[in-house]
C-alpha positions in Angstrom: -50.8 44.9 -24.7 -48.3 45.0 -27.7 -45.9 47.2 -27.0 -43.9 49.3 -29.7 -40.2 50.3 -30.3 -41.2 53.6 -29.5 -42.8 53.1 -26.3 -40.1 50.5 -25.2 -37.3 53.6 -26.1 -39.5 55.9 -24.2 -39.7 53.6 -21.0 -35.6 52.3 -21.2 -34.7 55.8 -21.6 -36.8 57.2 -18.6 -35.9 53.9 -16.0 -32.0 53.9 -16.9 -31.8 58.2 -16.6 -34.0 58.2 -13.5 -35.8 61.8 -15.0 -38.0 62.5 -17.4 -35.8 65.5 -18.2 -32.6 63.5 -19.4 -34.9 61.1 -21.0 -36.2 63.5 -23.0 -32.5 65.3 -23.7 -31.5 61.6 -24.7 -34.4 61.1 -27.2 -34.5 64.5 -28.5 -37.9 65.7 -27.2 -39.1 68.6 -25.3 -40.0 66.9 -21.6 -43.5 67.6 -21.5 -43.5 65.6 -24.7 -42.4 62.9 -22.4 -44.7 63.4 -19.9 -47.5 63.1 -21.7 -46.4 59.4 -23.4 -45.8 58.7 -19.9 -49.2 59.4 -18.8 -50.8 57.6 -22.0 -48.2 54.8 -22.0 -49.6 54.2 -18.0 -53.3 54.7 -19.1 -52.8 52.1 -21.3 -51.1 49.5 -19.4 -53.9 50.4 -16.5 -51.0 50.7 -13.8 -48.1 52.7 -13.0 -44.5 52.1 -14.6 -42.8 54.9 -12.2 -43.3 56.9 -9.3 -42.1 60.1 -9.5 -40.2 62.0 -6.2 -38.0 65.5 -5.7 -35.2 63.7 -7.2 -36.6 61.9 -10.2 -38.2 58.8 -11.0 -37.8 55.3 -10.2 -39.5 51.8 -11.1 -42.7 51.0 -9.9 -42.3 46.7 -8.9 -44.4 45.9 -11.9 -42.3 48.3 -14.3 -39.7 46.3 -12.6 -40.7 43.5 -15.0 -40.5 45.4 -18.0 -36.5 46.2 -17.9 -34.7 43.1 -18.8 -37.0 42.3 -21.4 -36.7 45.3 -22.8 -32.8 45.6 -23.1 -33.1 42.7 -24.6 -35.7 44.5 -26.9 -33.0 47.4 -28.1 -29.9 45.2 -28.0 -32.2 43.6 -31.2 -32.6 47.1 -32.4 -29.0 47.8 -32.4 -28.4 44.2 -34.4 -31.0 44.9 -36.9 -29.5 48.4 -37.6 -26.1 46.7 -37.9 -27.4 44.0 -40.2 -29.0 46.7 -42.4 -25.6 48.7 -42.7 -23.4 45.9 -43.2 -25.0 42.5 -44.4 -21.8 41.2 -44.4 -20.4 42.2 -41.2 -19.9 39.6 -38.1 -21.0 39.5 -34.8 -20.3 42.8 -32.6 -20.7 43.8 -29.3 -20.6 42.9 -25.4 -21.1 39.6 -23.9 -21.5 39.2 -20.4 -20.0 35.9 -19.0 -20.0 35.3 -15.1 -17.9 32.7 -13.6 -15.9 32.2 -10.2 -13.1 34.2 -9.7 -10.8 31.2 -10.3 -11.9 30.2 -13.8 -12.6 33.9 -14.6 -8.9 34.8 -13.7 -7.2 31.4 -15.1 -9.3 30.9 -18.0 -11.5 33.5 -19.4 -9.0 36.5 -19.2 -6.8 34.3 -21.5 -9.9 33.0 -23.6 -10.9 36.9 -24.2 -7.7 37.3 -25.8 -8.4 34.5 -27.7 -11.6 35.9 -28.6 -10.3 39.4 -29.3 -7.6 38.0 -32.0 -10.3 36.1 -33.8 -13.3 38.3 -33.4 -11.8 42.3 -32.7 -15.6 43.6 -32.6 -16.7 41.3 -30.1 -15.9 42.7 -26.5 -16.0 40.1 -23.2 -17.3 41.5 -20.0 -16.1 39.2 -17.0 -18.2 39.3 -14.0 -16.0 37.0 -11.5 -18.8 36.0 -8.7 -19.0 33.7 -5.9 -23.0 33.7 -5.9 -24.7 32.7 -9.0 -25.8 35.7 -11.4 -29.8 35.3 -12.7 -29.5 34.8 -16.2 -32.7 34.6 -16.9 -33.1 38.3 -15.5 -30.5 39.1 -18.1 -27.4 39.8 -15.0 -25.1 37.5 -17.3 -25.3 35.9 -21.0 -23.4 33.0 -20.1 -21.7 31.3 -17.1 -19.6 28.8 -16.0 -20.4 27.4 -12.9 -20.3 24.2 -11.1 -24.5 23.4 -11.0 -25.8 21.8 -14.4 -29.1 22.7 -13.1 -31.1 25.1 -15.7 -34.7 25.2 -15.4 -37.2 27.3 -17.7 -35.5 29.9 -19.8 -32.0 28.2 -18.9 -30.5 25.9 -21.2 -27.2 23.9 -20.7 -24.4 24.0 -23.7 -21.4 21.8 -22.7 -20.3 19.9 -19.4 -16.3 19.3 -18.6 -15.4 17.1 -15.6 -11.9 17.4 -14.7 -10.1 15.4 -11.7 -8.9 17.5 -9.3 -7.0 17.5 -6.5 -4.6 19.1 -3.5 -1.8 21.1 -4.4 0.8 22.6 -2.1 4.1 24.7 -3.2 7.3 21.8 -3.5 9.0 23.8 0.1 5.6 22.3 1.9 5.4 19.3 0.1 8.9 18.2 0.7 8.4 19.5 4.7 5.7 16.1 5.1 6.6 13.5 6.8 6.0 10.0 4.5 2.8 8.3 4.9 1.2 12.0 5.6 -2.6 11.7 5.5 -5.5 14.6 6.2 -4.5 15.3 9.6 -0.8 16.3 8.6 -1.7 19.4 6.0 -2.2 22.6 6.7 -4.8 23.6 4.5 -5.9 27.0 2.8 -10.0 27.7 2.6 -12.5 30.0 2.5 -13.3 32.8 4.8 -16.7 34.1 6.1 -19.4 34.5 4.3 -18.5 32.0 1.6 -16.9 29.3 4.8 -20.1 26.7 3.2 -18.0 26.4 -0.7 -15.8 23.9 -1.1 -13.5 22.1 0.0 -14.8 23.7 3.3 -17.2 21.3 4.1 -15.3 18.8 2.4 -12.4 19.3 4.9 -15.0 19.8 8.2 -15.9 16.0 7.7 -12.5 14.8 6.5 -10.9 15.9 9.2 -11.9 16.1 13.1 -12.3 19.1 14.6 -10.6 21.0 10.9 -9.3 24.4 11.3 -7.5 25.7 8.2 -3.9 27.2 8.2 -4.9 30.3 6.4 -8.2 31.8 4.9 -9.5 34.5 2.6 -13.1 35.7 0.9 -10.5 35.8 -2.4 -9.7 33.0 -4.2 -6.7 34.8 -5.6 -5.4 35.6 -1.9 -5.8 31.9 -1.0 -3.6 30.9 -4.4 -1.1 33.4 -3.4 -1.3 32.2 0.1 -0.4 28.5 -1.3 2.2 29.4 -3.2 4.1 31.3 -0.2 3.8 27.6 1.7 0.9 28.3 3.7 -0.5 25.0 3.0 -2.6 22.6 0.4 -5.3 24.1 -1.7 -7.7 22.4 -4.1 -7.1 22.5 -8.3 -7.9 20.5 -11.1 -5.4 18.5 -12.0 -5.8 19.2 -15.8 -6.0 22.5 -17.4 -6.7 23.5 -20.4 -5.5 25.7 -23.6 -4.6 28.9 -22.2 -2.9 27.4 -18.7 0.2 28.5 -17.2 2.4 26.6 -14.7 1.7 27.6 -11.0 5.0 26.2 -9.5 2.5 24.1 -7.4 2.5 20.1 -7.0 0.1 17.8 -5.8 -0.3 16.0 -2.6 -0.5 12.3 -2.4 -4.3 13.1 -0.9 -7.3 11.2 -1.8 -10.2 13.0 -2.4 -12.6 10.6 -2.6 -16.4 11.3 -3.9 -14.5 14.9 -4.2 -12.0 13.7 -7.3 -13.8 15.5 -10.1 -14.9 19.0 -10.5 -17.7 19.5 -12.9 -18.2 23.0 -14.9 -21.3 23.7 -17.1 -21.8 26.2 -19.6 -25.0 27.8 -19.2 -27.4 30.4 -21.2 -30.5 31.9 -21.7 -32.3 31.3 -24.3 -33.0 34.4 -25.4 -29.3 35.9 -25.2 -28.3 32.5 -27.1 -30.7 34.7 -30.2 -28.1 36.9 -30.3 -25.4 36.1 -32.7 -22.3 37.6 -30.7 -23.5 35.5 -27.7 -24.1 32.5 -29.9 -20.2 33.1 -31.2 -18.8 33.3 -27.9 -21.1 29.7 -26.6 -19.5 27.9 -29.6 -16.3 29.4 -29.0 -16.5 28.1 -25.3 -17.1 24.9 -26.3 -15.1 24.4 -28.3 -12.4 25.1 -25.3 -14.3 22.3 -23.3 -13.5 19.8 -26.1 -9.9 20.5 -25.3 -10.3 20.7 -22.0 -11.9 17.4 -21.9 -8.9 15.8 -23.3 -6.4 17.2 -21.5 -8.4 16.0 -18.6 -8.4 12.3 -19.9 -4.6 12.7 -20.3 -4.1 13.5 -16.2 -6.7 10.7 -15.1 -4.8 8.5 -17.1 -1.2 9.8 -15.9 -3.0 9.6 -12.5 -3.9 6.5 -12.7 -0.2 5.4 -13.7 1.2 7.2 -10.7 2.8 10.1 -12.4 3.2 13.4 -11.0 1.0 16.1 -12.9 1.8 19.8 -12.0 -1.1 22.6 -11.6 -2.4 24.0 -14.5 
């Protein structure tokens, strides 16, 4: 079936309202009117696209399909009116970009400022997550996270290892004994349901019988919780444009296979079409390629034995 703009309007407007009656206020029809394109919309397709109940309509698992696609459908709509207006305006508009809430809080609240001087029509919508957001379902535009694995409609855009390691506040660092090794820190981790992220089961087979000093299901908790002396938490040891000093210093700790951190900027393909998503990609990494050198800076101050602080 080829589906037009007017039956795409006519099925976003009914699934996101949830009534045929706000649908039609919405697209300034009379509701039967909507009814009835309903009915022959359905006919057509052979199959349902909603069921309909005392308090209004929702998606039938088929229709289900239909929804990202076709946001994707009207966010064109809305580009090609803006093209036709102003030819020779810029990218506008809301990209979604999901990353965990450490990188989302540290990096791209300060990068969306960054974006917002450069680019005021362009709006960033941080979704901080733990679990990984379906971009391919349209839940995100872009992400950071630490998997380079993209299958299908997924597409990796820049990679940035950093070496990372413990950090503790200076009180609990200057409170160990010399020669300190795993089974002298307290350590700050993850509590339930996220106990299987790192450095978790980093830690469990590290150290025998590991039980942390301190845990939280908010990586902002456990940063706080560090800082107040509660024990060793794990950061890269390079930042990157935007960083700001934590009052934290690392711990004469080897990591091991664990030294490096690895972040991957990842897109669909079809929200890389759009050109306010495409900005924001090449703004991103353009941030990696700075990050990347910062990064080569601390391996190499590591390597000589100087102390790098957090962030």
């Amino acid at each position: 079936m080829d589906a037009s703009w007017d039956d795409v309007r006519l099925f976003l407007a009914v699934a996101e309202t949830g009534s045929l009656g706000k649908a039609a206020r919405s697209l300034g029809l009379a509701q039967p009117t909507v009814s009835r394109r309903v009915a022959e919309l359905e006919a057509s397709l052979g199959y349902r696209l909603f069921r309909r109940g005392a308090r209004g309509v929702t998606l039938t698992a088929r229709a289900s399909r239909w929804l990202e696609p076709a946001k994707r459908m009207a966010e064109w709509a809305v580009e090609l009116a803006r093209a036709a207006d102003d030819p020779k305006g810029g990218p506008r508009g809301v990209v979604r970009v999901t990353a965990a809430p450490g990188v989302a809080v540290d990096f791209l609240a300060p990068f969306a400022a960054h974006v917002k001087k450069k680019h005021p029509d362009v709006v960033l919508e941080v979704l901080s997550n733990v679990s990984l957001l379906d971009l391919a379902r349209g839940e995100a535009d872009l992400a950071l996270r630490p998997t380079s694995r993209t299958k299908g409609e997924l597409v990796q855009l820049a990679v940035l290892e950093q070496p990372v390691a413990f950090f503790a506040s200076p009180e609990y660092a200057a409170s160990l004994r010399p020669g300190y090794g795993y089974a002298d820190v307290a350590f700050v981790a993850w509590a339930p349901p996220f106990e299987s992220l790192a450095p978790n089961p980093e830690l469990t087979a590290l150290v025998p019988g590991f039980l942390p000093s301190f845990t939280s299901d908010s990586f902002l908790v456990q940063l706080a919780a560090a800082e107040a002396g509660l024990g060793a938490i794990p950061l890269a040891l390079s930042g990157h444009r935007f960083s700001r000093p934590r009052g934290l210093v690392p711990l004469a700790l080897s990591l091991g296979p664990h030294a490096r951190s690895r972040t991957s900027l990842v897109a669909s393909k079809s929200a890389l079409a759009l050109p306010r998503v495409r900005l924001v990609a090449d703004l991103l990494r353009v941030e990696f390629e700075h990050a990347k050198k910062l990064a080569s800076k601390a391996t190499r101050a590591l390597e000589r034995g100087a102390q790098v602080t957090a962030g």
